[in-house]
Residue frames as qw, qx, qy, qz and C-alpha x, y, z in Angstrom:
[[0.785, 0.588, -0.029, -0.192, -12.91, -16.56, 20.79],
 [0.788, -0.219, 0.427, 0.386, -10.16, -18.97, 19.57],
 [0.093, 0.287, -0.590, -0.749, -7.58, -18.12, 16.44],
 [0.194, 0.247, 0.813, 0.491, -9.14, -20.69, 14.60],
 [0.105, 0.731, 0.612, -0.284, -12.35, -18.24, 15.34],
 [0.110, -0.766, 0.062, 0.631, -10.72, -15.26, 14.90],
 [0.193, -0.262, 0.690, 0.647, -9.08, -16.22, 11.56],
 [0.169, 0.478, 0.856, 0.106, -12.71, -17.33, 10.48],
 [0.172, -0.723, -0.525, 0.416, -13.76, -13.79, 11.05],
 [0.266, -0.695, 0.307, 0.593, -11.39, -12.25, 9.66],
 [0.204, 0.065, 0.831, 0.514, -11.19, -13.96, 6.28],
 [0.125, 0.697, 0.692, -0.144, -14.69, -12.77, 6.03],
 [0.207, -0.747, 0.098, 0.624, -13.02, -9.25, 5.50],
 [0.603, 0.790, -0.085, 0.072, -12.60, -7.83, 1.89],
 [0.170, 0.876, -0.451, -0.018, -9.20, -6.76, 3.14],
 [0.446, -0.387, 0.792, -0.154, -8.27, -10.33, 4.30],
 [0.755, -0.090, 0.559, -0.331, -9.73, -12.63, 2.05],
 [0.915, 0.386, -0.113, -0.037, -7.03, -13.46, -0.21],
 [0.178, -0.715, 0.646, -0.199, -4.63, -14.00, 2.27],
 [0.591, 0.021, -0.806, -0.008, -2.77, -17.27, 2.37],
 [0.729, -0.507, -0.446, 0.116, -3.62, -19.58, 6.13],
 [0.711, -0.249, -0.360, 0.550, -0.19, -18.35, 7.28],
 [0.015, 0.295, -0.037, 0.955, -0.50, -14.50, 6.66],
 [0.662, -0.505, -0.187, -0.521, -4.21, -14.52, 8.44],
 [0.773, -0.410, -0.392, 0.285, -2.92, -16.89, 11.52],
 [0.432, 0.188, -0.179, 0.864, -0.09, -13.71, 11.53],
 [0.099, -0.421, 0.044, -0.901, -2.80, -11.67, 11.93],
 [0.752, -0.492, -0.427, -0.096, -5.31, -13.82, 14.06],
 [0.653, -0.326, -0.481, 0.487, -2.21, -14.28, 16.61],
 [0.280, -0.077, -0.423, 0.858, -1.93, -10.83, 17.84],
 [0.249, -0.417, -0.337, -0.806, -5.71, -9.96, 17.80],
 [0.156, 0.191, 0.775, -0.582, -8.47, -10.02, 20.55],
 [0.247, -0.366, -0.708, -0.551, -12.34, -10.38, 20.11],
 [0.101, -0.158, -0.779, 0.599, -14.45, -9.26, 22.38],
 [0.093, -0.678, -0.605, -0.406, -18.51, -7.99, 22.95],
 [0.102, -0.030, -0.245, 0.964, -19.60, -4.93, 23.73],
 [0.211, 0.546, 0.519, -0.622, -22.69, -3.39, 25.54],
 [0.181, 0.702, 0.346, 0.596, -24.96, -0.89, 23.72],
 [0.198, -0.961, 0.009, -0.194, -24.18, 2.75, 24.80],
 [0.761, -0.517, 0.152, 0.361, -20.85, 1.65, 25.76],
 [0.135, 0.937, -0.304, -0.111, -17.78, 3.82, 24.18],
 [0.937, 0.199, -0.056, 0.280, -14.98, 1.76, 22.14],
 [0.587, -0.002, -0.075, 0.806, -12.93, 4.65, 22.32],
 [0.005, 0.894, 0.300, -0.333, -13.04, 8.35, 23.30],
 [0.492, 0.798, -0.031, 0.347, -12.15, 11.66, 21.10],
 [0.094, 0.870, -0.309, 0.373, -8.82, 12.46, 22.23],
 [0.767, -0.533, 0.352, 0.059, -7.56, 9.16, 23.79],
 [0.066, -0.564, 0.686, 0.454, -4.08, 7.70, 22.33],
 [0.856, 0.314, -0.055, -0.407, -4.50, 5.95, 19.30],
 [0.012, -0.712, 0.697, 0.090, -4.06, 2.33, 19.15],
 [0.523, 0.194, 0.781, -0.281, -6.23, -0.04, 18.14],
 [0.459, 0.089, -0.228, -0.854, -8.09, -0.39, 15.07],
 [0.473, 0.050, 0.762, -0.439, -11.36, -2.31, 15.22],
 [0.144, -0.048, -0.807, -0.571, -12.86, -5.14, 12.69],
 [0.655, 0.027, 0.257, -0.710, -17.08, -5.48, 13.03],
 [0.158, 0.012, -0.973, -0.166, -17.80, -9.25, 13.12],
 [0.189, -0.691, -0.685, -0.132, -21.59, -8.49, 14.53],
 [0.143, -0.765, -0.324, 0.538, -23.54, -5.02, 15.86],
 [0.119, 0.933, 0.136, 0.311, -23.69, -1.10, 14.45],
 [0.597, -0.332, -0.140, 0.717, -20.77, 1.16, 15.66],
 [0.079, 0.980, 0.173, 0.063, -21.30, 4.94, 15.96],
 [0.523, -0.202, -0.034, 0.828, -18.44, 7.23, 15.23],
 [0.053, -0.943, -0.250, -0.214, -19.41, 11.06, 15.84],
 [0.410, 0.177, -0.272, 0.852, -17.06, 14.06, 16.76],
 [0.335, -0.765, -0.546, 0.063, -18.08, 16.66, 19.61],
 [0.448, 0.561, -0.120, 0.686, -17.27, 19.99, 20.07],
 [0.169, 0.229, -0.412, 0.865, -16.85, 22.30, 22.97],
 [0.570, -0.189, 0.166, -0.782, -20.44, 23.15, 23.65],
 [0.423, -0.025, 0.889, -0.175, -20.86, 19.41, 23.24],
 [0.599, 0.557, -0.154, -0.554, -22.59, 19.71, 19.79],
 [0.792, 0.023, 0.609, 0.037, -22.48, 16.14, 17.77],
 [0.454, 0.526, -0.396, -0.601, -21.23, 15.69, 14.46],
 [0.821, -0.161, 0.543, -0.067, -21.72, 12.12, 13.14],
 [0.024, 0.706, -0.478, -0.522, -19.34, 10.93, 11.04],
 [0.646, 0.161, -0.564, -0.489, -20.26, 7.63, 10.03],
 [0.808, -0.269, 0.333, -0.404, -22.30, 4.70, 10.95],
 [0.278, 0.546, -0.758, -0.225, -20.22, 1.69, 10.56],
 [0.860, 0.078, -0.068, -0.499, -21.97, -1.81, 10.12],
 [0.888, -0.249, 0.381, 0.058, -20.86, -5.66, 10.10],
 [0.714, 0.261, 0.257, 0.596, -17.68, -6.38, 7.82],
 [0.254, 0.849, -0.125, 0.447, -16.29, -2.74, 8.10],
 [0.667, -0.163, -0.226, 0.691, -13.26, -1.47, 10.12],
 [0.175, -0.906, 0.001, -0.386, -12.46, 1.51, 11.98],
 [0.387, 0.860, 0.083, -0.321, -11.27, 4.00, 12.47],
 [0.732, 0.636, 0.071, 0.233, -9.38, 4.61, 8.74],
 [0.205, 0.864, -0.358, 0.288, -7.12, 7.04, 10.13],
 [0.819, -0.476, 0.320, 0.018, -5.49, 4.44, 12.65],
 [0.932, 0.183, 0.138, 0.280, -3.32, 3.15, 10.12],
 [0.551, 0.270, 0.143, 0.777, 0.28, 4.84, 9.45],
 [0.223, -0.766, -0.392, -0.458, -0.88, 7.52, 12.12],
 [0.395, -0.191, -0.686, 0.581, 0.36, 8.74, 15.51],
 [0.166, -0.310, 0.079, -0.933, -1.60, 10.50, 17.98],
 [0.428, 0.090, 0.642, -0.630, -5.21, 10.57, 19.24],
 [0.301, 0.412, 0.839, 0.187, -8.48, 9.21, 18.26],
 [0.082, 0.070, 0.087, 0.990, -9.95, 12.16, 16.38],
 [0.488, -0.151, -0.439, -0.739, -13.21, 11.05, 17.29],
 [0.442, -0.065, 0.842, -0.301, -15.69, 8.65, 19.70],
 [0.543, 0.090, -0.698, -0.458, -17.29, 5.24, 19.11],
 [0.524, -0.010, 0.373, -0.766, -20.29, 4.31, 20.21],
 [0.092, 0.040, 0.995, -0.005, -21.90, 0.71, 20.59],
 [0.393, -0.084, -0.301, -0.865, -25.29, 1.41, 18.96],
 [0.943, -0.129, -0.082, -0.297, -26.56, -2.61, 19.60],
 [0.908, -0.172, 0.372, 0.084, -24.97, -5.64, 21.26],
 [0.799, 0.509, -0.310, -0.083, -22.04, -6.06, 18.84],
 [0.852, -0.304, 0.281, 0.320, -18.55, -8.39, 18.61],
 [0.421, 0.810, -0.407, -0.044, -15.34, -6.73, 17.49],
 [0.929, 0.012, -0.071, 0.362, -12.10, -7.70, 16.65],
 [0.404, -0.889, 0.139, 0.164, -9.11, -5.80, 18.27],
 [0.804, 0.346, 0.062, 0.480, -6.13, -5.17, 16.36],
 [0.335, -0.762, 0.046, 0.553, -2.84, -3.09, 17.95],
 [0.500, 0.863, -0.062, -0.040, -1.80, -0.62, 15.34],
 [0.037, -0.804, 0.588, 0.079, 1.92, -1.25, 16.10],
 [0.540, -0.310, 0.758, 0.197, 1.81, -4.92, 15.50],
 [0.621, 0.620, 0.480, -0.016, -0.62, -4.71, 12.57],
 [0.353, 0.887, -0.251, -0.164, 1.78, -2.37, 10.92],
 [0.283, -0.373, 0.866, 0.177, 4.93, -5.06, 11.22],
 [0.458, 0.196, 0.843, 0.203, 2.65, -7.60, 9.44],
 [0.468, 0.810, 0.238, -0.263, 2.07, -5.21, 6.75],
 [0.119, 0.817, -0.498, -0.264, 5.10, -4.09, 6.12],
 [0.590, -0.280, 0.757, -0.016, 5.75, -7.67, 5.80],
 [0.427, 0.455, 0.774, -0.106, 2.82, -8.13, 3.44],
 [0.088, -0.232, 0.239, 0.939, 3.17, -5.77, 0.87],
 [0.305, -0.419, -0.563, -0.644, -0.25, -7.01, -1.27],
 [0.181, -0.716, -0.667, 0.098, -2.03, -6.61, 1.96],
 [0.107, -0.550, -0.065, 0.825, -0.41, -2.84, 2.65],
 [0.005, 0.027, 0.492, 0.870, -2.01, -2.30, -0.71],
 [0.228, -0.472, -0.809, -0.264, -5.51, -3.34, -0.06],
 [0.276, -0.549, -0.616, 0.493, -5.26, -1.03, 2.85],
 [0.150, -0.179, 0.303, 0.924, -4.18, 1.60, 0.52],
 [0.095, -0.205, -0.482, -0.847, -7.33, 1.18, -1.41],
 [0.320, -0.662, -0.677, -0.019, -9.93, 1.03, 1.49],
 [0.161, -0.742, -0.079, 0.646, -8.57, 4.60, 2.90],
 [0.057, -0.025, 0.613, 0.788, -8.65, 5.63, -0.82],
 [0.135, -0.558, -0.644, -0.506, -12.07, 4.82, -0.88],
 [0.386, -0.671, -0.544, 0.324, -12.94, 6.15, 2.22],
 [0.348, -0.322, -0.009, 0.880, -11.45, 9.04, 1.50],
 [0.117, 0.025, -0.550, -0.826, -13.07, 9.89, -1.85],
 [0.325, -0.573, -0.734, 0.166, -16.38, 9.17, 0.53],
 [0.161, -0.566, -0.090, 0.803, -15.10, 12.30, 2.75],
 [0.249, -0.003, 0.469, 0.847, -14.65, 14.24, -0.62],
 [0.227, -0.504, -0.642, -0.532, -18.17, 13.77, -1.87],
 [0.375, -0.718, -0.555, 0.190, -19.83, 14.78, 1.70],
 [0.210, -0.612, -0.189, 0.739, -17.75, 17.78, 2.06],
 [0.021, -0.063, 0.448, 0.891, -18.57, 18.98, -1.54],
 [0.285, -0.662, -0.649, -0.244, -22.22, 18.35, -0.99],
 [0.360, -0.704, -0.302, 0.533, -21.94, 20.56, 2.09],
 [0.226, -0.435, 0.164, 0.856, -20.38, 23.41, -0.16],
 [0.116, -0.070, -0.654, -0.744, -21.96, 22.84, -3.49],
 [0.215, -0.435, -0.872, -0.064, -25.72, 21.35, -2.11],
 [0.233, -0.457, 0.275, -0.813, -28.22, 23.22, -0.23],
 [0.336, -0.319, 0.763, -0.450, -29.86, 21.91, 2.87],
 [0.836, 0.150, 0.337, -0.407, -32.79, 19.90, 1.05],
 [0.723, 0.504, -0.419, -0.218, -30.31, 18.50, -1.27],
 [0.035, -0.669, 0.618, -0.412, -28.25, 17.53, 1.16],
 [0.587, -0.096, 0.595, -0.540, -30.83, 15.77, 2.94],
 [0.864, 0.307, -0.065, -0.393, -31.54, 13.75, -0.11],
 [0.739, 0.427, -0.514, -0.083, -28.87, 12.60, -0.82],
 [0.242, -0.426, 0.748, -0.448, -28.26, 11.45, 2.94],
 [0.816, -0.048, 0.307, -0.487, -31.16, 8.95, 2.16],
 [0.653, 0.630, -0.383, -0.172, -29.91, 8.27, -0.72],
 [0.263, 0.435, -0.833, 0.218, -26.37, 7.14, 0.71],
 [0.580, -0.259, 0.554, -0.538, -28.60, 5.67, 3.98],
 [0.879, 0.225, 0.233, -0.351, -30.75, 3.45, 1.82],
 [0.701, 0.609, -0.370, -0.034, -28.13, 2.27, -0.25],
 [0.147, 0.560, -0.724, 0.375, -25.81, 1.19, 2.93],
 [0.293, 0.036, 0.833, -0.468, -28.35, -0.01, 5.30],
 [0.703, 0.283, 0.000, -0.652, -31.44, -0.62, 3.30],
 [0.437, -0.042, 0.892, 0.113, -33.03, -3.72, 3.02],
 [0.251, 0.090, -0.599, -0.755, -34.23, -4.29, -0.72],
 [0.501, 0.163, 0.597, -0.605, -37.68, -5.05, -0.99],
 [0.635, 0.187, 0.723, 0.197, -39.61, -7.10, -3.76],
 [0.441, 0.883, 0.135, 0.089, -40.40, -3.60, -6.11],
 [0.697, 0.325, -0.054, 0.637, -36.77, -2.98, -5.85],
 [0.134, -0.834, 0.194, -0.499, -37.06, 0.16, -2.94],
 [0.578, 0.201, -0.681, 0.403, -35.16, 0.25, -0.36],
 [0.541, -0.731, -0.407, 0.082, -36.75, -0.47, 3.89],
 [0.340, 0.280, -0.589, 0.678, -34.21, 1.79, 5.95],
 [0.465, -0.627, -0.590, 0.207, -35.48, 0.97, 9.50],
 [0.120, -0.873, -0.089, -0.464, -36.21, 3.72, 11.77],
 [0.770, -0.357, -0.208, 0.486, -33.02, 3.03, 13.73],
 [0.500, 0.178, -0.045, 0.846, -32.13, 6.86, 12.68],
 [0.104, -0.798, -0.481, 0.347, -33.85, 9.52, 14.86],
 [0.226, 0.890, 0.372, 0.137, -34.16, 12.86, 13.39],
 [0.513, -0.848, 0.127, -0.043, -31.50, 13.89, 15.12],
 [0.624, -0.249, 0.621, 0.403, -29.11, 11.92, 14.03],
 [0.592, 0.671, 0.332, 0.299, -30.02, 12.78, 10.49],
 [0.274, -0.943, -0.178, 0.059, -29.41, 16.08, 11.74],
 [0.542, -0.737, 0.383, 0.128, -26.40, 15.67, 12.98],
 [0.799, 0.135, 0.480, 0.337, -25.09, 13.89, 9.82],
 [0.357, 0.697, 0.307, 0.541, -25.41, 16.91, 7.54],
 [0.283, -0.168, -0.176, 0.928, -24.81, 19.62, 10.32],
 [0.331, -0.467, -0.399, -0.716, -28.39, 21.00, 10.26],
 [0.363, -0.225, 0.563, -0.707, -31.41, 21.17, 12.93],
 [0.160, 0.088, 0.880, -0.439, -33.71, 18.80, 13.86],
 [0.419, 0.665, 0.270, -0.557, -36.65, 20.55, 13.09],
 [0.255, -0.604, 0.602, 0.456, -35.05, 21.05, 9.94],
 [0.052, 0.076, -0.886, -0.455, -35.14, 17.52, 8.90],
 [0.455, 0.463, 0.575, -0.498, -38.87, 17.14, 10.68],
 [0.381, 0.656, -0.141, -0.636, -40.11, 19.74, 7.91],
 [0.084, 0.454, -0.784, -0.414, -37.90, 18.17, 5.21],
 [0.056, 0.049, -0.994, 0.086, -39.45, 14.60, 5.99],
 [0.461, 0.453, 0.574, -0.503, -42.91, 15.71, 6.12],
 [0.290, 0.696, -0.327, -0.569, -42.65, 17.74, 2.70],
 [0.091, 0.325, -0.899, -0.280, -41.39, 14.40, 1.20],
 [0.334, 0.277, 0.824, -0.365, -44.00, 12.34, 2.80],
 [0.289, 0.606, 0.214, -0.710, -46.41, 15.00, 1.52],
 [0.289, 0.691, -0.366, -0.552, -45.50, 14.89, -2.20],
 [0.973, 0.139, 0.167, -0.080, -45.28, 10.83, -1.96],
 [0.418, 0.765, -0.484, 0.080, -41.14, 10.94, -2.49],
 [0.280, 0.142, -0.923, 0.221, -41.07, 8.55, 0.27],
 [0.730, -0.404, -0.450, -0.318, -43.31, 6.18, 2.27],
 [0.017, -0.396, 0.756, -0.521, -42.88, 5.94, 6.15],
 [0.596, -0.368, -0.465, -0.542, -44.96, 2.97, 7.37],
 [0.558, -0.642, -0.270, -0.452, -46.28, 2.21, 10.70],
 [0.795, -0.392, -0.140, 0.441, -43.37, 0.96, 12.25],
 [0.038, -0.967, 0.215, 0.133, -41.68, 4.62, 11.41],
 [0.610, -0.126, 0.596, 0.506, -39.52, 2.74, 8.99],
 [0.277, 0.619, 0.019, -0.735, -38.78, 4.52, 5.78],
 [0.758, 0.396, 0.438, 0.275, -39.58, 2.63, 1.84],
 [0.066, 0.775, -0.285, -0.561, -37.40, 4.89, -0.24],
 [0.739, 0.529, 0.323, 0.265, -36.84, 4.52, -4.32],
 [0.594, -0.288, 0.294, 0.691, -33.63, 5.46, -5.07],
 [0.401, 0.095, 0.405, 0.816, -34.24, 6.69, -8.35],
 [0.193, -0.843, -0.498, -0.066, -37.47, 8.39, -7.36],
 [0.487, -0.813, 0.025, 0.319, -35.33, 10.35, -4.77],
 [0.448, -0.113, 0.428, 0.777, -32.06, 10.87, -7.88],
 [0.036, 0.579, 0.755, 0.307, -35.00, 12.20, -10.06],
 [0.210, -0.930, -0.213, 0.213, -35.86, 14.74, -7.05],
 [0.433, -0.559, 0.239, 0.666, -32.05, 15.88, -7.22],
 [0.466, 0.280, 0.505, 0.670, -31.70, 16.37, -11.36],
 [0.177, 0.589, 0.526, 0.588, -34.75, 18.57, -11.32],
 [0.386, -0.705, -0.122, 0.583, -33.35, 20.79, -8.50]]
């Protein structure tokens, strides 16, 4: 991929796209693009950190793993997002791996030159300020569900956030979320079991709180599923 590609790509970016030509060419020149497999590993937990990565096509898994090898996923990150958040004004490792879900094309930014053309750039070091702001006050809300929620609330409101990121709107206003998330992976989102969400996901089914149709895609109604949570 040429700059003039790259710079195209980039500008596509909330955080980039009210940069002037010459602040984006700043950043274009010290970037790289490249495609990656599926199942292939952008980075591993505990390698040095130095890179952060823009999504210009594909799905990127980022999950932590403990000792026994136990998964936590931390978040699925989609086209026009960046990773990871903590890369920025950081030293160390990655605290985490990332996983090529589908076929995708990133963009490759070194954290040590992308900080010089911040510090340069003071309205962009702000913009970065408020995407790890939000991202942060993201964290917040998941770990206070986890403390405040029990497990079936929990699980709602995982659809909740699911259908509202990846869901494709449909003509009654619910939202498709394909069945690109195996049970498991729910699972593993909330720190529960499997089985778990099975149950959970039948029980819903059961009561008509959501629709799973033949392609084992779910139809979910947001406020159908806010509704469940009030009268908890």
């Amino acid at each position: 991929m040429k700059i003039e590609d790259i710079k195209r790509v980039l500008g596509d970016f909330t955080l980039f796209r009210e940069l002037s030509d010459f602040e984006l060419t700043k950043i274009a020149n010290i970037s790289i693009a490249r495609e990656w497999k599926k199942h292939s590993h952008v980075f591993l937990q505990g390698d040095p950190l130095e890179n952060v990565y823009f999504i210009f096509d594909g799905k990127i898994k980022i999950y932590k793993s403990d000792i026994s090898g136990k998964e936590q996923i931390v978040a699925i990150a989609k086209k026009g997002e960046m990773f990871p958040h903590v890369g920025f004004f950081r030293k160390g490792d990655y605290p985490a791996y990332a996983e090529v879900l589908e076929p995708s094309t990133l963009v490759t930014v070194p954290i040590s030159k992308f900080e010089k053309v911040l510090i340069e750039n003071p309205e962009l070091c702000i913009k970065v300020f408020k995407v790890l702001g939000e991202k942060i006050v993201d964290l917040q809300n998941r770990l206070e569900e986890q403390i405040l929620n029990n497990t079936y609330e929990q699980i709602v409101k995982l659809l909740i956030r699911l259908a509202q990121k990846h869901g494709i709107e449909q003509a009654d206003g619910s939202l498709l979320l394909k069945s690109e998330f195996t049970n498991k992976d729910l699972a593993n989102m909330i720190g529960t079991t499997r089985e778990t969400i099975s149950r959970t996901i039948t029980k819903m089914k059961k009561e008509e709180l959501i629709v799973v149709d033949p392609d084992g895609h779910m139809i979910l109604d947001v406020n159908i599923l806010m509704g469940e949570l009030n009268l908890l």
